[in-house]
C-alpha positions as CSV (number, residue, x, y, z in Angstrom):
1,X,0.0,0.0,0.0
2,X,2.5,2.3,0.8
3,X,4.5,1.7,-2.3
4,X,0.9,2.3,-4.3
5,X,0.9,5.7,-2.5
6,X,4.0,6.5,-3.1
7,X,3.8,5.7,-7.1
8,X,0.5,7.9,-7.3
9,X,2.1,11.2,-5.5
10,X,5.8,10.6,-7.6
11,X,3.1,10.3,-10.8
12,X,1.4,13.1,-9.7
13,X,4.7,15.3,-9.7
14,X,5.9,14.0,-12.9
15,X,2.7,15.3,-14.3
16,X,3.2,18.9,-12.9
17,X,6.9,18.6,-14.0
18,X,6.5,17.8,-17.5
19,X,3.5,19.7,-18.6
20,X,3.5,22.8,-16.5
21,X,0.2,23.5,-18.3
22,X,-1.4,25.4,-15.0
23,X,1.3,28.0,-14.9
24,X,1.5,31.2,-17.4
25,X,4.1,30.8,-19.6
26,X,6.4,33.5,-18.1
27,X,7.0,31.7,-15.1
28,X,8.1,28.3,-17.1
29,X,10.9,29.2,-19.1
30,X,13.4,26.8,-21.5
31,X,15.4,26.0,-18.7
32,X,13.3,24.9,-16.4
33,X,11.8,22.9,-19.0
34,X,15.6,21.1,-19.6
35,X,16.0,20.4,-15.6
36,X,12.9,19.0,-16.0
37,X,13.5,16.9,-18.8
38,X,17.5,16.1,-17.2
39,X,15.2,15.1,-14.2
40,X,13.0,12.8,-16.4
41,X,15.6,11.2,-17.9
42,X,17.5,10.6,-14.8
43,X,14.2,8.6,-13.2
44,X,13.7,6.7,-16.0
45,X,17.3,5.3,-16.4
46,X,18.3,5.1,-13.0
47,X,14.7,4.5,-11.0
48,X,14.9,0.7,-9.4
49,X,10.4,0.6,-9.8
50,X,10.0,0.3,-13.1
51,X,7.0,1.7,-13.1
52,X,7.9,4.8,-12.6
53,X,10.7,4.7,-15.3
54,X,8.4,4.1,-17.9
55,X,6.3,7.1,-16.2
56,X,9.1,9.0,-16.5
57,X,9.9,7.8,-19.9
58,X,6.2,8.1,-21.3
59,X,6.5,12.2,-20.1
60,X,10.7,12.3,-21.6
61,X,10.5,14.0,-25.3
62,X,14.8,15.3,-24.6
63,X,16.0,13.6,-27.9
64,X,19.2,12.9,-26.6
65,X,17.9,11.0,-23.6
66,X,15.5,9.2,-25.5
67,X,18.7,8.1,-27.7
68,X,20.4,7.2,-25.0
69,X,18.2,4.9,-23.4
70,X,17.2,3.3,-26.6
71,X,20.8,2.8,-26.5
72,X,21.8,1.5,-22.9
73,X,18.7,0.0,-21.7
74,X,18.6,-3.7,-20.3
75,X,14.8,-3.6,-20.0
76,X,13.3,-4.0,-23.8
77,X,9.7,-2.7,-23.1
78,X,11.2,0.8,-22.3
79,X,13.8,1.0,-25.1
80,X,10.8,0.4,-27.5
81,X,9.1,2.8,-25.5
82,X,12.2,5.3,-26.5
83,X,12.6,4.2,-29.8
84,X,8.7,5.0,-30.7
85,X,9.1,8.2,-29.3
86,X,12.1,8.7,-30.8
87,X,11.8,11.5,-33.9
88,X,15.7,12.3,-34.4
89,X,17.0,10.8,-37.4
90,X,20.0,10.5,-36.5
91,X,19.3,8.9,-32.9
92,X,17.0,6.6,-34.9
93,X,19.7,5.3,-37.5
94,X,22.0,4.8,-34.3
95,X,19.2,2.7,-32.7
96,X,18.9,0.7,-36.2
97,X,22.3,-0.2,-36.5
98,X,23.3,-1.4,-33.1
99,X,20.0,-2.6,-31.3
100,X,20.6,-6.5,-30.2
101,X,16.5,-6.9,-30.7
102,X,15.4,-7.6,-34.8
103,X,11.9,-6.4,-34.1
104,X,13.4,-3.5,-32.6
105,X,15.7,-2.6,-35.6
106,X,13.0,-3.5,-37.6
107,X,10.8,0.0,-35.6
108,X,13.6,1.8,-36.0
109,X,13.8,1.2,-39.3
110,X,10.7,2.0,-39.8
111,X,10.1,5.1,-38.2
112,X,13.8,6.4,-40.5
113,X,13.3,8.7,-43.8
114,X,16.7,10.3,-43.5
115,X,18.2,8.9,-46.7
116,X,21.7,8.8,-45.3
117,X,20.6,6.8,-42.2
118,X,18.6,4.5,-44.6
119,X,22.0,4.0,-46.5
120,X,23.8,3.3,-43.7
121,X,21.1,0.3,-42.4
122,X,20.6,-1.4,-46.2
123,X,24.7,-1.5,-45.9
124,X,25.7,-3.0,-42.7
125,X,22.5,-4.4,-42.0
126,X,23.0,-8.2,-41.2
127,X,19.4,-9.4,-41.7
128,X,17.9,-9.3,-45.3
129,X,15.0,-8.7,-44.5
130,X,15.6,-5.4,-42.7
131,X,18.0,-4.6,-45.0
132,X,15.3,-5.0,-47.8
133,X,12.8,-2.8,-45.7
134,X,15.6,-0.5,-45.8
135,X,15.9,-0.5,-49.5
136,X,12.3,0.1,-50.3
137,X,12.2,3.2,-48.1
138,X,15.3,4.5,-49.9
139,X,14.3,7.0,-52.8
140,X,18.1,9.0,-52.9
141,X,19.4,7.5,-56.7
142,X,23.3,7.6,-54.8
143,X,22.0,5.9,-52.0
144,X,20.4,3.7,-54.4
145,X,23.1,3.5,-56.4
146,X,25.8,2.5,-53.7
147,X,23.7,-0.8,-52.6
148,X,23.3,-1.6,-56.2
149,X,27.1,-1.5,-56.7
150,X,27.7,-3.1,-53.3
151,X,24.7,-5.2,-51.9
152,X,26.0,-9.0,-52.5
153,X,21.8,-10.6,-52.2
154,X,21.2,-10.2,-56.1
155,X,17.4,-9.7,-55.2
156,X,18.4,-6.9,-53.4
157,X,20.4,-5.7,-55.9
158,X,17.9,-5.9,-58.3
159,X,15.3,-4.1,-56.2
160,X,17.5,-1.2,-55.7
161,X,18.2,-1.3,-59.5
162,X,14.5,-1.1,-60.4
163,X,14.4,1.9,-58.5
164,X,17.2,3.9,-59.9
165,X,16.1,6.2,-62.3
166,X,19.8,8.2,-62.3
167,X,21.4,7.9,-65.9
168,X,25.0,7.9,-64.0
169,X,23.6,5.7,-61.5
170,X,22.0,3.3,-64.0
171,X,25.5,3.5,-66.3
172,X,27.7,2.2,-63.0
173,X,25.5,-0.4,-62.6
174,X,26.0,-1.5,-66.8
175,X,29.3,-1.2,-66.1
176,X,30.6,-2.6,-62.8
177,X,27.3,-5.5,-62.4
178,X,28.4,-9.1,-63.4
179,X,25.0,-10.8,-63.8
180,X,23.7,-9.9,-67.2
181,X,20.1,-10.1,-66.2
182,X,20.5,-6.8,-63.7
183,X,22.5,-5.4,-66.6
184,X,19.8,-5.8,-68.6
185,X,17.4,-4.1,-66.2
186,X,19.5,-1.3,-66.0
187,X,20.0,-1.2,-69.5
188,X,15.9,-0.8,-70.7
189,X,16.1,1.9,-68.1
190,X,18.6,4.3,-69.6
């Protein structure tokens, strides 16, 4: 009972810490707002009841602490919990490329449209399938263009080839690709 009471009144103050919405905005400036979210992200990295570190991580939006506990987190309910709210593309591609989970790189993967981060995941990527979703999101022709050149799965290869529509991108490919049929792809689409 006593731990019940306590959870409501530390919820009840993480409330009034992170919205502030009953006080006029003069009185809540930018870096009270940046204790408050230092102070968030403290409870919900270092809090033992995880209860109220996911609290804490539910009211977090400070993308650098949402990164870095989508990064360093043993518990996987509240790194997905960071990565959803995660909007930083670069956090994001960070999160995608060295998260132990598949179905978490997968959501990180998903939630990605930087084209550079997208790159980076269809490259180093060890799972096709993930590497595939990356492809399809990819729309950048030297993005494109680099995993056609590089990707060794020749249906991946061929997928990012039927998306080029690059004339230098599409000539590389003539040039440097060894299976014919790909070549051929690339070929009708010059």
């Amino acid at each position: 009972m006593k731990n019940l009471f306590y959870l409501l009144a530390f919820a009840a103050g993480i409330q009034a810490c992170a919205s502030k919405q009953e006080l006029p905005a003069t009185s809540y400036s930018r870096s009270e707002s940046r204790i408050n979210q230092r102070k968030l992200g403290n409870i919900a990295e270092n809090e033992k009841n995880i209860r109220l570190r996911k609290l804490a991580l539910q009211k977090l939006t400070n993308q650098r602490e949402l990164g870095n506990i989508a990064g360093t987190e043993t518990n996987e309910r509240l790194r997905k919990i960071a990565i959803e709210k995660l909007t930083n593309q670069r956090e994001l591609g960070k999160v995608a490329q060295h998260e132990q989970s598949k179905q978490l790189r997968k959501l990180a993967i998903e939630r990605l449209t930087n084209q550079r981060e997208l790159g980076k995941v269809a490259e180093r990527e060890n799972e096709r399938k993930l590497r595939r979703l990356a492809i399809e999101k990819l729309t950048d022709q030297r993005e494109l263009g680099n995993v056609a050149e590089n990707e060794k799965n020749t249906q991946l290869r061929k997928l990012a080839i039927k998306k080029l529509t690059d004339k230098k991108e599409l000539a590389k490919v003539i040039e440097k690709e060894q299976k014919n049929s790909l070549r051929k792809i690339a070929l009708k689409k010059l």
